[in-house]
mmCIF file of the N, C-alpha and C atoms, coordinates in Angstrom:
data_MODEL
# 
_entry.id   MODEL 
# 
loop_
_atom_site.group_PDB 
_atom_site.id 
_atom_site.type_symbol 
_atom_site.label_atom_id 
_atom_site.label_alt_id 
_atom_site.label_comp_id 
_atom_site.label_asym_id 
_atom_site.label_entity_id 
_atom_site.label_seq_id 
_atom_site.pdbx_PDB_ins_code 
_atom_site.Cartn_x 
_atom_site.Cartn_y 
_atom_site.Cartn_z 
_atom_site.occupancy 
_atom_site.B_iso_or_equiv 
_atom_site.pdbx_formal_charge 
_atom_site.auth_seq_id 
_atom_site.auth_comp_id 
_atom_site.auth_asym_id 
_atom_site.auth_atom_id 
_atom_site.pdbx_PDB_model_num 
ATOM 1   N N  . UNK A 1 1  ? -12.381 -9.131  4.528   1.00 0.00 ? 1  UNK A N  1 
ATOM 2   C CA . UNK A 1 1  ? -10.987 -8.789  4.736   1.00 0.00 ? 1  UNK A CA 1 
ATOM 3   C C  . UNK A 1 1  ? -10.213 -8.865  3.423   1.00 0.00 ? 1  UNK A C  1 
ATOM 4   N N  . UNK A 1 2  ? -10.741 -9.961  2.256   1.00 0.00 ? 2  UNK A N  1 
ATOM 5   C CA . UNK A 1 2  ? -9.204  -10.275 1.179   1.00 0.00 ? 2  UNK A CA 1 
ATOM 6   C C  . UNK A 1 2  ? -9.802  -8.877  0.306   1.00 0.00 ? 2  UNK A C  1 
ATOM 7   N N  . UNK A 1 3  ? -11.024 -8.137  0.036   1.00 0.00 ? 3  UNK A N  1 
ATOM 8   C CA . UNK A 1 3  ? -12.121 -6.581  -0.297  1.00 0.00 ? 3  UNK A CA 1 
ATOM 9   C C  . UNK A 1 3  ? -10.993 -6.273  0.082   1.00 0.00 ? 3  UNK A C  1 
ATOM 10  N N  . UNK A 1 4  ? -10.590 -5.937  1.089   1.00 0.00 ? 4  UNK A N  1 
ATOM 11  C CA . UNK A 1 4  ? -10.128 -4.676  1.988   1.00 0.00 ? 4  UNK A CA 1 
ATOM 12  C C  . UNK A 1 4  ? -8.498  -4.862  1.319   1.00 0.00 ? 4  UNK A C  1 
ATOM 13  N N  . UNK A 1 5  ? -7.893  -5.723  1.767   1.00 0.00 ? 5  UNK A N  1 
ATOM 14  C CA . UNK A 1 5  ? -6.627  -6.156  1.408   1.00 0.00 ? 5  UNK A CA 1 
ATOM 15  C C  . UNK A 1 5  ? -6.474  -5.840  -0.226  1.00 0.00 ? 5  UNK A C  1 
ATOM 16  N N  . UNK A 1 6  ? -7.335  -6.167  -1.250  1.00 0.00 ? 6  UNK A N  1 
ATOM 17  C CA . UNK A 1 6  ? -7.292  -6.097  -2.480  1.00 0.00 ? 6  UNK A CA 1 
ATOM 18  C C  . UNK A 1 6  ? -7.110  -4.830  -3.005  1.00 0.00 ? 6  UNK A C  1 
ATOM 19  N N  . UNK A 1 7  ? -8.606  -4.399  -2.492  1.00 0.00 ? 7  UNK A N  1 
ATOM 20  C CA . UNK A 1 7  ? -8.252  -2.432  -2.469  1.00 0.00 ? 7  UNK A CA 1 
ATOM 21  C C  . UNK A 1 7  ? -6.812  -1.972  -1.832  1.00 0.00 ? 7  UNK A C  1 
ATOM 22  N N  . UNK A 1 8  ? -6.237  -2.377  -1.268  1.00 0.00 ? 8  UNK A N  1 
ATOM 23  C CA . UNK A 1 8  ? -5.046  -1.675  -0.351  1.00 0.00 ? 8  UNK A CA 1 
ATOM 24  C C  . UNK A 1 8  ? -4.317  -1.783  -1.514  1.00 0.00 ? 8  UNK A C  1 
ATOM 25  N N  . UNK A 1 9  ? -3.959  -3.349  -2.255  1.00 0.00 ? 9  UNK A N  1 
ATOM 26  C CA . UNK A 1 9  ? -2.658  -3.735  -2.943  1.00 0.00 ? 9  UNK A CA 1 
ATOM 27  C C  . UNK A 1 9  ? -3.180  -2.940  -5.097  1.00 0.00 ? 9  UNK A C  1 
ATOM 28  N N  . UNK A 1 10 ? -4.517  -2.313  -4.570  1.00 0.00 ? 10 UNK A N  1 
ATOM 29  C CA . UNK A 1 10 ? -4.655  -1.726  -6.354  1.00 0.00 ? 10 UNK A CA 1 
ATOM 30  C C  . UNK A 1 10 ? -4.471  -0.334  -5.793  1.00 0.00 ? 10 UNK A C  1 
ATOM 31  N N  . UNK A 1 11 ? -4.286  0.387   -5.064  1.00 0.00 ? 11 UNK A N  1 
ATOM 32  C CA . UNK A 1 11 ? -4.492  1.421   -4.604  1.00 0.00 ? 11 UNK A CA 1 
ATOM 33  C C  . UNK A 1 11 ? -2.835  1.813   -4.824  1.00 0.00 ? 11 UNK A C  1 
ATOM 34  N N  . UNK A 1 12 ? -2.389  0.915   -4.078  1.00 0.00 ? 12 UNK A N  1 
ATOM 35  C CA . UNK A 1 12 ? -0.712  0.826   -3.614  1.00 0.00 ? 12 UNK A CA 1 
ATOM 36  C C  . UNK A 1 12 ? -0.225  0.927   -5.378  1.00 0.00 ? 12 UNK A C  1 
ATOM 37  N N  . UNK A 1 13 ? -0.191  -0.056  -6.292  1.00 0.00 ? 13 UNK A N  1 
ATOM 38  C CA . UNK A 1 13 ? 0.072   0.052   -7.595  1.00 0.00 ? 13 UNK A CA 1 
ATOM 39  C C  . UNK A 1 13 ? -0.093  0.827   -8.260  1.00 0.00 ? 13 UNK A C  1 
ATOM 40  N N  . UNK A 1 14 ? -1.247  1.632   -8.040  1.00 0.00 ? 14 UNK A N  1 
ATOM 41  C CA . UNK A 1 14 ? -1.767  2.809   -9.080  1.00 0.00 ? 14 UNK A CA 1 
ATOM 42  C C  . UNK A 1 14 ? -1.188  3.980   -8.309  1.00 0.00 ? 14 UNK A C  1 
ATOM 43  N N  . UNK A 1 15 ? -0.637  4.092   -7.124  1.00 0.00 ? 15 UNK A N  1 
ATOM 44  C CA . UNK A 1 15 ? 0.096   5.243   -6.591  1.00 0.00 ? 15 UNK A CA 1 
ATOM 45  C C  . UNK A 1 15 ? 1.549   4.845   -7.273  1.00 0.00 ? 15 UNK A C  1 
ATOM 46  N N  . UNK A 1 16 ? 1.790   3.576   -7.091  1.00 0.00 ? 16 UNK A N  1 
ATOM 47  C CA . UNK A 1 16 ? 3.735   3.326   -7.668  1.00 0.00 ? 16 UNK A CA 1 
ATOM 48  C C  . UNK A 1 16 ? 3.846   3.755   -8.985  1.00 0.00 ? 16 UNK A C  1 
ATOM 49  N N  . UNK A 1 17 ? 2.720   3.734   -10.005 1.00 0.00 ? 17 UNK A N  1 
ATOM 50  C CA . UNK A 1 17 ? 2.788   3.733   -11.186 1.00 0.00 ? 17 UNK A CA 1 
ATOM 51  C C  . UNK A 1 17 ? 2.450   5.361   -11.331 1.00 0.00 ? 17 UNK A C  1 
ATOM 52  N N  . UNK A 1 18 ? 1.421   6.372   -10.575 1.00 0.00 ? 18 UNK A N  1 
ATOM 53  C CA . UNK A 1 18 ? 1.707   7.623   -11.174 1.00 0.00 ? 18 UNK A CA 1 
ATOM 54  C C  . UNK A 1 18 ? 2.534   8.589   -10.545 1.00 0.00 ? 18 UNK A C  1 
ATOM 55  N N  . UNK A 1 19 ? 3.036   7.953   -9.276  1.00 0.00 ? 19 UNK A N  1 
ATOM 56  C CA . UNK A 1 19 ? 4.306   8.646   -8.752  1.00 0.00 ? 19 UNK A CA 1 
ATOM 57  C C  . UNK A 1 19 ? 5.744   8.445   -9.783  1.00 0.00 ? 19 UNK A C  1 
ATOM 58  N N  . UNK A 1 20 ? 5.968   7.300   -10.573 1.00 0.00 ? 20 UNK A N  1 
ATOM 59  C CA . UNK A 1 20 ? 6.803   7.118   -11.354 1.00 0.00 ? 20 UNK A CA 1 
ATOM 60  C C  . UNK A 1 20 ? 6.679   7.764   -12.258 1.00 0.00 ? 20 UNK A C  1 
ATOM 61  N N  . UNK A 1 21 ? 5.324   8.047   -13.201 1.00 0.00 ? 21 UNK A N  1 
ATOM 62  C CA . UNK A 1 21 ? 5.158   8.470   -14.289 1.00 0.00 ? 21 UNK A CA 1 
ATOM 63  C C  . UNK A 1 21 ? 5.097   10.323  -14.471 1.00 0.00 ? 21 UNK A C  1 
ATOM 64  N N  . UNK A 1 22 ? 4.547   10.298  -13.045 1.00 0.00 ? 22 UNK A N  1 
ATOM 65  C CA . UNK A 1 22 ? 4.934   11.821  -12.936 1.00 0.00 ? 22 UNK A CA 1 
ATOM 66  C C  . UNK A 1 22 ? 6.476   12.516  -12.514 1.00 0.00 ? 22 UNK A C  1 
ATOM 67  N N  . UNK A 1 23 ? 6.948   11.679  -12.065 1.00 0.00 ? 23 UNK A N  1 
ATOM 68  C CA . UNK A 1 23 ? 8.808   12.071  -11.969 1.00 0.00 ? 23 UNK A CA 1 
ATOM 69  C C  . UNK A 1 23 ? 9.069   12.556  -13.038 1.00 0.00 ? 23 UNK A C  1 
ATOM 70  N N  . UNK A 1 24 ? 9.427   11.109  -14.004 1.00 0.00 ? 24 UNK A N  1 
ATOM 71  C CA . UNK A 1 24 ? 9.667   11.434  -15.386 1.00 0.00 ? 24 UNK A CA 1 
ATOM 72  C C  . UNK A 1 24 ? 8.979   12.607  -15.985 1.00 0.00 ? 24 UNK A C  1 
ATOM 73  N N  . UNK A 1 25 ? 7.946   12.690  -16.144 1.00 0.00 ? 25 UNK A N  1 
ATOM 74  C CA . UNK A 1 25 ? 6.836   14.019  -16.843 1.00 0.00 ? 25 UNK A CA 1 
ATOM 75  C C  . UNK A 1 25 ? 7.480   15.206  -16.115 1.00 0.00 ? 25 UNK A C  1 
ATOM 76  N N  . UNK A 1 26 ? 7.333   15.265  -14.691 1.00 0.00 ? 26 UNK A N  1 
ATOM 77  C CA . UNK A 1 26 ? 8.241   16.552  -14.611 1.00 0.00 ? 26 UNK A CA 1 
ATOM 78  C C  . UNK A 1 26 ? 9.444   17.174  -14.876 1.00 0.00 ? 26 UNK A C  1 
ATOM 79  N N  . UNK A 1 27 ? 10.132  15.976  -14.723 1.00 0.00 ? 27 UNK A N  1 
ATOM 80  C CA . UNK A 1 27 ? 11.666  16.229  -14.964 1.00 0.00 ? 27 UNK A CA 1 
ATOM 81  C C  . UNK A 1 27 ? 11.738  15.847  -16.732 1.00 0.00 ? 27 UNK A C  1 
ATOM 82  N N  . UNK A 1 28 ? 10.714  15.994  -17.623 1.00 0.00 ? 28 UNK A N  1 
ATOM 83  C CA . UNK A 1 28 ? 10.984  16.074  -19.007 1.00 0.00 ? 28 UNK A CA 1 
ATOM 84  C C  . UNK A 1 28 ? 10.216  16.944  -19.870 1.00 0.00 ? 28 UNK A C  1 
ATOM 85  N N  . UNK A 1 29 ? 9.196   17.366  -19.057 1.00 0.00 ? 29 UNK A N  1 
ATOM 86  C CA . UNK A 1 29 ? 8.356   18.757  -19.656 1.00 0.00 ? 29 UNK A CA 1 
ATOM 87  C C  . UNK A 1 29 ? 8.406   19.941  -18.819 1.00 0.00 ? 29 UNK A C  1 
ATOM 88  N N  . UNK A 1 30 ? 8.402   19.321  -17.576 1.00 0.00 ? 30 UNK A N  1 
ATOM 89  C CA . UNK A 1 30 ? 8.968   20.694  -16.559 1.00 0.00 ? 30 UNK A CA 1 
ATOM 90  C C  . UNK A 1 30 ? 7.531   20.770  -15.412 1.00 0.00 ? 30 UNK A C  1 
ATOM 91  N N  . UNK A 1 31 ? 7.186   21.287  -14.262 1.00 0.00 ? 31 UNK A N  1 
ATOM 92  C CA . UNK A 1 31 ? 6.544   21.041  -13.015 1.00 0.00 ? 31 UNK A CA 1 
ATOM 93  C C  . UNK A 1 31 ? 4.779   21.551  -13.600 1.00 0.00 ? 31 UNK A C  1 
ATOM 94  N N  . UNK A 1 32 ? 5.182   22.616  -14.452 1.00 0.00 ? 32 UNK A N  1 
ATOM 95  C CA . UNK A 1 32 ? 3.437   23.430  -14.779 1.00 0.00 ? 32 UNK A CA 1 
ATOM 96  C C  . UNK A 1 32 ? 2.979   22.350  -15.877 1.00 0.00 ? 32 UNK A C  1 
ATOM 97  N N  . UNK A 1 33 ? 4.054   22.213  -16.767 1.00 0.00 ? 33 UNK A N  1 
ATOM 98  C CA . UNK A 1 33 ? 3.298   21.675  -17.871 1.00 0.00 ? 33 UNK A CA 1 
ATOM 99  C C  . UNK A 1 33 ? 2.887   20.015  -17.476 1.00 0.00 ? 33 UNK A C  1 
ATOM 100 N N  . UNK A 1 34 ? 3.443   19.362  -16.886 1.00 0.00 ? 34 UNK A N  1 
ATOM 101 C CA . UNK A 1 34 ? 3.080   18.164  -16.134 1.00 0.00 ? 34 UNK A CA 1 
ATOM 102 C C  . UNK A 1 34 ? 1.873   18.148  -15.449 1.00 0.00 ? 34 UNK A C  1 
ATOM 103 N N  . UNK A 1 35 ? 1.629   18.979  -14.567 1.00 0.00 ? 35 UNK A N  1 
ATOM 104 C CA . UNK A 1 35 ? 0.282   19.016  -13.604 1.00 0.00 ? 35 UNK A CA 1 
ATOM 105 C C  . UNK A 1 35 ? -0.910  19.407  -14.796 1.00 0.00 ? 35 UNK A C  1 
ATOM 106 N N  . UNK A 1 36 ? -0.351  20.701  -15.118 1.00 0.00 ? 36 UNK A N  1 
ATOM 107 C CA . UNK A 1 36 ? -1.430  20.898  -16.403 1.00 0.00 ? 36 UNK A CA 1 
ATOM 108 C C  . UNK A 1 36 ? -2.087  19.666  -17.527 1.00 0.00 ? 36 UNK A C  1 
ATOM 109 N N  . UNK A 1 37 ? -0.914  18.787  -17.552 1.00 0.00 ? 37 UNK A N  1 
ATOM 110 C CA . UNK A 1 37 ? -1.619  17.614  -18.629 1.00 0.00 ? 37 UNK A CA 1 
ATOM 111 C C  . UNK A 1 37 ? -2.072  16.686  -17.961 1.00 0.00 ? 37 UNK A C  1 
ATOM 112 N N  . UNK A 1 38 ? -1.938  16.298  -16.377 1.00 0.00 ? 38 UNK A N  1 
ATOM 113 C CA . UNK A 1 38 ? -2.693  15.656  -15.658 1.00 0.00 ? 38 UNK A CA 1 
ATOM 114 C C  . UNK A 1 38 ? -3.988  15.878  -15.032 1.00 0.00 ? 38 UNK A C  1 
ATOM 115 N N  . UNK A 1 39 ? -3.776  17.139  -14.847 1.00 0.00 ? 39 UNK A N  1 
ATOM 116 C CA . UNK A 1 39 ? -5.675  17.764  -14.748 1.00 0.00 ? 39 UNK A CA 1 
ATOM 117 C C  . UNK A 1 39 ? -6.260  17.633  -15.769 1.00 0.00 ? 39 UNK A C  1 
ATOM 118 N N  . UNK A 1 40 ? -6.005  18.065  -17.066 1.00 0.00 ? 40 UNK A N  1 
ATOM 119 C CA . UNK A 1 40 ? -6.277  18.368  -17.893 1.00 0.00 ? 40 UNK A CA 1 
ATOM 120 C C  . UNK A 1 40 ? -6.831  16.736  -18.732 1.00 0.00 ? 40 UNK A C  1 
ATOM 121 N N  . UNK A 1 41 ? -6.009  15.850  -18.110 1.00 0.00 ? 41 UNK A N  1 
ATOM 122 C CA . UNK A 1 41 ? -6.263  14.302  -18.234 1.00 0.00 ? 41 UNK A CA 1 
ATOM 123 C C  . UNK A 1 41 ? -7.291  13.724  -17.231 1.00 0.00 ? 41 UNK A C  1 
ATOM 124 N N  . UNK A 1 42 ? -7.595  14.134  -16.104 1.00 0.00 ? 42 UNK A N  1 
ATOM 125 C CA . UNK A 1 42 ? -8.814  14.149  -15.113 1.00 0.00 ? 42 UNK A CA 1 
ATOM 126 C C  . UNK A 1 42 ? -9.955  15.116  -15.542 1.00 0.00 ? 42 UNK A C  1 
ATOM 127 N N  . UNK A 1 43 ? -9.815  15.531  -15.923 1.00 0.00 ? 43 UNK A N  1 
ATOM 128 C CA . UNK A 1 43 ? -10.831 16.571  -16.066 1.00 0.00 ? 43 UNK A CA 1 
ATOM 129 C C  . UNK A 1 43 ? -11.686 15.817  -17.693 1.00 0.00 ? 43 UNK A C  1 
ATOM 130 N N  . UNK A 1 44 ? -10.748 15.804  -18.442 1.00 0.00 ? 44 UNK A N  1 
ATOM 131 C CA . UNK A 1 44 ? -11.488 14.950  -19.709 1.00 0.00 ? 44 UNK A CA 1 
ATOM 132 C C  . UNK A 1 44 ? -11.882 13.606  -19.263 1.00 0.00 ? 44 UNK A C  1 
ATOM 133 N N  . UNK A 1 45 ? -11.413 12.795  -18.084 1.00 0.00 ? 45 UNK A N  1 
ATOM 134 C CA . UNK A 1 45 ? -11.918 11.542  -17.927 1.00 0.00 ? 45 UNK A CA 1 
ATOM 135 C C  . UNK A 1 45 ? -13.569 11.988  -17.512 1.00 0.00 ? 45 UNK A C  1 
ATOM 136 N N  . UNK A 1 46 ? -13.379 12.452  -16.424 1.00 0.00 ? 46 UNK A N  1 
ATOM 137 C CA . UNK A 1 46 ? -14.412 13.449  -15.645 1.00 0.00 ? 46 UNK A CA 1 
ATOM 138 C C  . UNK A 1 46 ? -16.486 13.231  -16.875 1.00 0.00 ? 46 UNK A C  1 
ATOM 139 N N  . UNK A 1 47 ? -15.608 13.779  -17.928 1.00 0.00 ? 47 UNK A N  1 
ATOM 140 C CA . UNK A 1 47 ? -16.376 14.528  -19.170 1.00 0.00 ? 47 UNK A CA 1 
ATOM 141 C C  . UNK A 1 47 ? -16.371 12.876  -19.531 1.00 0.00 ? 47 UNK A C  1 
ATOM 142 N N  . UNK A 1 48 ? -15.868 12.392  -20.261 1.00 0.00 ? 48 UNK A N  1 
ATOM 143 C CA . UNK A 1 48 ? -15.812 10.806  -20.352 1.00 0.00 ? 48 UNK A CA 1 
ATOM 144 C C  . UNK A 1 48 ? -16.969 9.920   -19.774 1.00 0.00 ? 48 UNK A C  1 
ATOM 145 N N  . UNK A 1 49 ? -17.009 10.081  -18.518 1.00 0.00 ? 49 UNK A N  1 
ATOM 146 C CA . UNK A 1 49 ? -17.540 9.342   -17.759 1.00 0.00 ? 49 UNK A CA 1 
ATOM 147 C C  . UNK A 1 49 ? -19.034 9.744   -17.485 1.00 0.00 ? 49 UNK A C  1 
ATOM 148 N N  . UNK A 1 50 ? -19.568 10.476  -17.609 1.00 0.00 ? 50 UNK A N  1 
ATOM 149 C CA . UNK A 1 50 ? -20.895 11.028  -17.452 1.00 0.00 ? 50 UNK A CA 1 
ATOM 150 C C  . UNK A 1 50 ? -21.516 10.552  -18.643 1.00 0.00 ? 50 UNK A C  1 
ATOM 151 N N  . UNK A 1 51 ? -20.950 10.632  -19.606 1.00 0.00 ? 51 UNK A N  1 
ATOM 152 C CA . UNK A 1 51 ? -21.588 10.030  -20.894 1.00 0.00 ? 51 UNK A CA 1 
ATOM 153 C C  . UNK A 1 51 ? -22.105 8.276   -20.763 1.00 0.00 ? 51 UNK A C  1 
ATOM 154 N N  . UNK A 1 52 ? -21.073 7.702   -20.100 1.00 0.00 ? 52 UNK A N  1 
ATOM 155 C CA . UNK A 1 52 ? -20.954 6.672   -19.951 1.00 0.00 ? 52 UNK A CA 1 
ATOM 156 C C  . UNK A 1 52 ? -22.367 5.515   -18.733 1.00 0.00 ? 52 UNK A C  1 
ATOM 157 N N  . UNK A 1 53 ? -23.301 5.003   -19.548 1.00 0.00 ? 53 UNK A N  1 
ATOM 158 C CA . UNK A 1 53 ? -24.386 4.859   -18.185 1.00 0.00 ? 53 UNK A CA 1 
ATOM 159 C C  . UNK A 1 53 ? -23.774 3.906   -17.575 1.00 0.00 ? 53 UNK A C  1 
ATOM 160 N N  . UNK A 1 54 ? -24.238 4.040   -15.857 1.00 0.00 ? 54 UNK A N  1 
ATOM 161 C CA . UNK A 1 54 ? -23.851 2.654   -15.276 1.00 0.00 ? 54 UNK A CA 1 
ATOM 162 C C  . UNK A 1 54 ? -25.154 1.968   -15.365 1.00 0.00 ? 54 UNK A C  1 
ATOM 163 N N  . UNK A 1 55 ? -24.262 0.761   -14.712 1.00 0.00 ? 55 UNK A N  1 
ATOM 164 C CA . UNK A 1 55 ? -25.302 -1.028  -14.844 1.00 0.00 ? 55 UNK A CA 1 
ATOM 165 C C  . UNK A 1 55 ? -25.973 -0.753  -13.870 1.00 0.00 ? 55 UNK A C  1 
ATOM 166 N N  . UNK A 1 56 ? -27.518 -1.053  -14.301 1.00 0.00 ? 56 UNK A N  1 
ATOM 167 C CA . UNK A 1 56 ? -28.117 -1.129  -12.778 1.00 0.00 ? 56 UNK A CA 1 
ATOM 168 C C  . UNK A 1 56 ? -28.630 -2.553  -13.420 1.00 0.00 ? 56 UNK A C  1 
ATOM 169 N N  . UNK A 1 57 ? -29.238 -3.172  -12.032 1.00 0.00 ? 57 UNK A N  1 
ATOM 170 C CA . UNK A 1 57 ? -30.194 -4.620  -12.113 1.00 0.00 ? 57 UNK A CA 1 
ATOM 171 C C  . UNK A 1 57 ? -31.332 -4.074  -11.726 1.00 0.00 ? 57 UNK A C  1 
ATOM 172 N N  . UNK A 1 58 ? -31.956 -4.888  -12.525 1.00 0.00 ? 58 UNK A N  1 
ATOM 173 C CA . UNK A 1 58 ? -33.640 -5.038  -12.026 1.00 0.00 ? 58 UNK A CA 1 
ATOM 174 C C  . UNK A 1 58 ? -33.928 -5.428  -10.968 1.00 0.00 ? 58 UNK A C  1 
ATOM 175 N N  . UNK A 1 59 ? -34.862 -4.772  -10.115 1.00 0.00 ? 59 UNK A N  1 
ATOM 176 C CA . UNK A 1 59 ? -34.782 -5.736  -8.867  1.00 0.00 ? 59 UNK A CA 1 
ATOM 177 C C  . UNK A 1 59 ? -36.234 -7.010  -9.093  1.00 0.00 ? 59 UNK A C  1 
ATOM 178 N N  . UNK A 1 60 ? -36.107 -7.619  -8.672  1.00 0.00 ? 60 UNK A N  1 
ATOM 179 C CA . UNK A 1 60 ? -36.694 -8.864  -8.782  1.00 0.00 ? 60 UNK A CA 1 
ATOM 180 C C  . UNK A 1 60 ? -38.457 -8.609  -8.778  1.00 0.00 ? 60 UNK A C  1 
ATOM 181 N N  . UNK A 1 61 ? -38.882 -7.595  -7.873  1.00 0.00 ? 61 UNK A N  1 
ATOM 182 C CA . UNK A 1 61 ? -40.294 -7.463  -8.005  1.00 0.00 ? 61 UNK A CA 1 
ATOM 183 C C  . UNK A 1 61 ? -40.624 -6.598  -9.375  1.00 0.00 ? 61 UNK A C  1 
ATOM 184 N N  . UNK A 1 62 ? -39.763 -5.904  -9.800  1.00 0.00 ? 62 UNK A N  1 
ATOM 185 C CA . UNK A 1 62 ? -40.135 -5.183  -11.221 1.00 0.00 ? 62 UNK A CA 1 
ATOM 186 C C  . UNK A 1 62 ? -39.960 -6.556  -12.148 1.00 0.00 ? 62 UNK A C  1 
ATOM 187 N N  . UNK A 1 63 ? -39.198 -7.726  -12.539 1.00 0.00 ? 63 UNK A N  1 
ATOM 188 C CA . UNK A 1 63 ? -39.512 -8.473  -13.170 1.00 0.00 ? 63 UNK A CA 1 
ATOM 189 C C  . UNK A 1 63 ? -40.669 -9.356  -12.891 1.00 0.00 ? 63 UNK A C  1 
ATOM 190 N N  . UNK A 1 64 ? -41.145 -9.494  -11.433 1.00 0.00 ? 64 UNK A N  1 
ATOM 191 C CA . UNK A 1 64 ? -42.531 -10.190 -11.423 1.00 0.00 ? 64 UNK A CA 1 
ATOM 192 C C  . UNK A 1 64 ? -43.716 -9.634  -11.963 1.00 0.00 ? 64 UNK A C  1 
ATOM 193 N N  . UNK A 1 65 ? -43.554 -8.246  -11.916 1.00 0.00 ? 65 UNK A N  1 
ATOM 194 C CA . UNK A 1 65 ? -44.611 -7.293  -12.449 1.00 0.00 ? 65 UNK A CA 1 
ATOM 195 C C  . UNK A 1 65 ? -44.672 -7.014  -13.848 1.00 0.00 ? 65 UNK A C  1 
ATOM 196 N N  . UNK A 1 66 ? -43.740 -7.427  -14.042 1.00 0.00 ? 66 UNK A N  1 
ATOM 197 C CA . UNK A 1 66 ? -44.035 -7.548  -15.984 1.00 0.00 ? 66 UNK A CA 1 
ATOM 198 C C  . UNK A 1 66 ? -44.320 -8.885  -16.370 1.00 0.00 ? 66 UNK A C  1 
ATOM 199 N N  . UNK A 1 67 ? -44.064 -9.796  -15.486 1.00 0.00 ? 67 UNK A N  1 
ATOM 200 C CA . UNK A 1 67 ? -44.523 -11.160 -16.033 1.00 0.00 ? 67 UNK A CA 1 
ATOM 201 C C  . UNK A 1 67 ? -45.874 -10.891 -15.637 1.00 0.00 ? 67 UNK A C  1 
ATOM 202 N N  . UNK A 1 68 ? -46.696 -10.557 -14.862 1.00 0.00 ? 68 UNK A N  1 
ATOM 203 C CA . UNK A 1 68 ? -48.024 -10.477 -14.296 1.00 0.00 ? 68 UNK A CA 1 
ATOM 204 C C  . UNK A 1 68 ? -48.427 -9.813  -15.383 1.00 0.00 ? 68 UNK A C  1 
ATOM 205 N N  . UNK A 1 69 ? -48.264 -8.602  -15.633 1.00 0.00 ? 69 UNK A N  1 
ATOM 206 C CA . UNK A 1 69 ? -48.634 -8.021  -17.250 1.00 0.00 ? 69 UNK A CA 1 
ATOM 207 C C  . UNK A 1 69 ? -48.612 -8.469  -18.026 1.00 0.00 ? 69 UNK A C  1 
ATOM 208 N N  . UNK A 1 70 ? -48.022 -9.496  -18.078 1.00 0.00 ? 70 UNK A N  1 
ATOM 209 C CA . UNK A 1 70 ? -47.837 -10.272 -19.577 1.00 0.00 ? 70 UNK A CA 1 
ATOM 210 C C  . UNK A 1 70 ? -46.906 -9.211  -20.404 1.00 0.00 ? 70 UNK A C  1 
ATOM 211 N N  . UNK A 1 71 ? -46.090 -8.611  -19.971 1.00 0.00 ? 71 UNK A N  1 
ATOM 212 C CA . UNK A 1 71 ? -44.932 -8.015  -20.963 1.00 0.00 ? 71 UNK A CA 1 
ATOM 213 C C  . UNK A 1 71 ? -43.569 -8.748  -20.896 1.00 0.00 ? 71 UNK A C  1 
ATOM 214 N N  . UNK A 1 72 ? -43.640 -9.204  -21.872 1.00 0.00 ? 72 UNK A N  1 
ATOM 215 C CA . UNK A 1 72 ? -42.051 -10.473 -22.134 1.00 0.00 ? 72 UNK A CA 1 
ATOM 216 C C  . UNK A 1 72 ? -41.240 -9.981  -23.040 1.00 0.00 ? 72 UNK A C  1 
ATOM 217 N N  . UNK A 1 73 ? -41.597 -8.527  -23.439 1.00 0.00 ? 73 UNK A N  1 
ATOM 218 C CA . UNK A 1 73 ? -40.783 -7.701  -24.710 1.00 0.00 ? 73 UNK A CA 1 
ATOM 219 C C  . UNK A 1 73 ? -41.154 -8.772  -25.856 1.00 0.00 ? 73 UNK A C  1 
ATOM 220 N N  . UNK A 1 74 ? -40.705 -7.528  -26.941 1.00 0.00 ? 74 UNK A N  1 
ATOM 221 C CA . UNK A 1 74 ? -41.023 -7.850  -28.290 1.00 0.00 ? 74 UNK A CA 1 
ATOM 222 C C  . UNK A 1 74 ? -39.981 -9.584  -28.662 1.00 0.00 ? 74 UNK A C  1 
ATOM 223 N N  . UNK A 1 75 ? -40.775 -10.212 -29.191 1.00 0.00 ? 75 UNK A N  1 
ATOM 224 C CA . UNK A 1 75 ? -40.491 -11.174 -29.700 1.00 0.00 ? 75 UNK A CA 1 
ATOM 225 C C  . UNK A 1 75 ? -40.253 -11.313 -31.328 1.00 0.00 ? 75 UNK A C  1 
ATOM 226 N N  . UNK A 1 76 ? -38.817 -11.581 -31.931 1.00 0.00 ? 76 UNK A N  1 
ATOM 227 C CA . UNK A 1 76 ? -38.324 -11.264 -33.551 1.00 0.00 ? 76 UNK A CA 1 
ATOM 228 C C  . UNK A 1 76 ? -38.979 -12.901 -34.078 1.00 0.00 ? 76 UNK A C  1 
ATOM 229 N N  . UNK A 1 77 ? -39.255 -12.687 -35.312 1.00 0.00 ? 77 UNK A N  1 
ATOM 230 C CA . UNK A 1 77 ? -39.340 -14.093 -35.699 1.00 0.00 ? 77 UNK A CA 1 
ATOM 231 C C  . UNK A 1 77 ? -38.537 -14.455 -37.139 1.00 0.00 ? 77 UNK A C  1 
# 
């Protein structure tokens, strides 16, 4: 439930904050050029993010299986 609740209250903030920020942007660059630099700002995150690897974990039987191999990675001295 406090998952659920948490997501509600970051969800809620990040709507207060680009409903505000887009007022202003429209009413100071004008309705096209606003949307245009916000896609245009999604769309490069978009591109951003693919580059970017996610975390995975090992799952626990792939580390037993390299200890059974005897692979402990390279060791520096």
């Amino acid at each position: 439930m406090l998952g659920l609740l948490q997501g509600f209250a970051a969800g809620l903030m990040l709507s207060i904050s680009f409903f505000d920020l887009a007022h202003n942007a429209i009413n100071s660059i004008g309705f096209l050029k606003g949307n245009l630099w916000f896609f245009g700002g999604v769309v490069f995150f978009g591109i951003i993010a693919n580059f970017i690897p996610e975390p995975t974990l090992a799952s626990s039987s792939d580390v037993k299986s390299k200890k059974k191999n005897g692979d402990q990675g390279e060791r520096t001295q």
